[in-house]
N, C-alpha and C positions, 0 to 999 in steps of 0.2 A: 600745592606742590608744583615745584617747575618742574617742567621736560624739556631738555635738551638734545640734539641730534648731534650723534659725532662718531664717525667712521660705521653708520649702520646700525650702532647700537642706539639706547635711549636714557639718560644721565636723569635722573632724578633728587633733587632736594627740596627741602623746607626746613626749619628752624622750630624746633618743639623744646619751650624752656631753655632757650638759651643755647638747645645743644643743634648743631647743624645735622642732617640726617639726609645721608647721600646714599642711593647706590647705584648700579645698574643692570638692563634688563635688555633680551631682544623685544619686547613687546610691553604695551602697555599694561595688559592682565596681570603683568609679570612683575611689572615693576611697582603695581602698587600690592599686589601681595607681598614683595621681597618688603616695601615700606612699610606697611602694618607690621611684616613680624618683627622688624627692628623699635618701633615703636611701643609694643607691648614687649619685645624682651626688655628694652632699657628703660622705658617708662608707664610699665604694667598697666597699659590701656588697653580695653577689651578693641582687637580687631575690628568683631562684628560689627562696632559701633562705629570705626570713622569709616568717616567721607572727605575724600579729595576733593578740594577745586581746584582742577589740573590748568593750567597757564605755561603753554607749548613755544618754546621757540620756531621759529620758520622751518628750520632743516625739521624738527619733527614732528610737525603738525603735518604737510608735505608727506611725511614717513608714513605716517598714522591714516593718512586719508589718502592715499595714492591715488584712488580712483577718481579725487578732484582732477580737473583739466587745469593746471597751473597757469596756462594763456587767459582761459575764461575767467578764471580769479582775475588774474591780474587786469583786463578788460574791463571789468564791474567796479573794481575799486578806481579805473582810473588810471591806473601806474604803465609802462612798458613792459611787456612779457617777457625780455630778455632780463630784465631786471631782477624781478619775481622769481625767474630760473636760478640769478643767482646766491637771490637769497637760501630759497630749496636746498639748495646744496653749500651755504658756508661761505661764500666766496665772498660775498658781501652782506653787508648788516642794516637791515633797513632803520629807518630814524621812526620815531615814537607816533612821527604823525604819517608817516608811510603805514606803520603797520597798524593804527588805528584804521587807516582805509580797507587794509586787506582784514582785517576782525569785520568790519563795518561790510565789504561785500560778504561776507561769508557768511555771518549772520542772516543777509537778506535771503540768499541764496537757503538757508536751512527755513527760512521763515517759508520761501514760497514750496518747497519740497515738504513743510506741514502741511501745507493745503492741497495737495498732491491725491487723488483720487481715483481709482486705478477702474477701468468700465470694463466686463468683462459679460460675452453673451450667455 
C-alpha cells in the first residue's frame, strides 16, 4: 500500500485485481483497517489474513514518525536539512536517489536502535 501525506490526513492505495483501492484516514491504524474492510467487502478477502507493505511518501512518513529529528535524518543521508524540511511538508519532491538516501539513513538509524540496550540498576 502507498501512503501519502496531504493537508494532515494520510491517502492510502494499491491496486487488487485490476481495481484501484483508495481511501483515507487520520492515522495509520486507521487507514489500514478502512483498507481491509474495502477489500473484503469488494473482493471477499478475509481481513485477518492481509498484510500491508506500507511504502510512505516523505510528507507521511515525517507524519507517522514525528518524533524523528528531520535535520538528523537528513545529516546521515547526506542531503541539506532545509531540504528534507521541505520535502516533510510537500513543497518539494525528492528524486528516487535522494530518497534512496533518506530510506538508506533510516534504515541505519532502526538497525542501530535494534541494538539498543537499555542498563537499568
Amino acid at each position: 500500500m502507498i501512503v501519502e501525506g496531504q493537508d494532515g490526513s494520510l491517502w492510502g492505495r494499491l491496486v487488487y485485481d485490476d481495481d484501484l483501492i483508495v481511501d483515507q484516514a487520520s492515522s495509520i491504524e486507521e487507514l489500514e483497517m478502512k483498507m481491509k474492510k474495502l477489500l473484503s467487502d469488494f473482493h471477499d478477502l478475509d481481513a485477518k489474513q492481509i498484510v500491508f507493505n506500507i511504502e510512505y511518501d516523505l510528507i507521511a512518513f515525517f507524519e507517522e514518525f514525528r518524533f524523528l529529528n528531520i535535520t538528523e535524518i537528513a545529516k546521515a543521508s547526506g542531503l541539506n536539512g532545509s531540504l528534507v524540511r521541505q520535502y516533510a511538508t510537500g513543497k518539494k519532491f525528492p528524486s528516487a536517489k535522494q530518497a534512496e538516501k533518506l530510506e538508506s539513513a533510516v534504515r541505519h538509524l532502526g538497525q542501530r536502535l535494534s541494538n539498543v540496550h537499555i542498563y537499568t540498576k
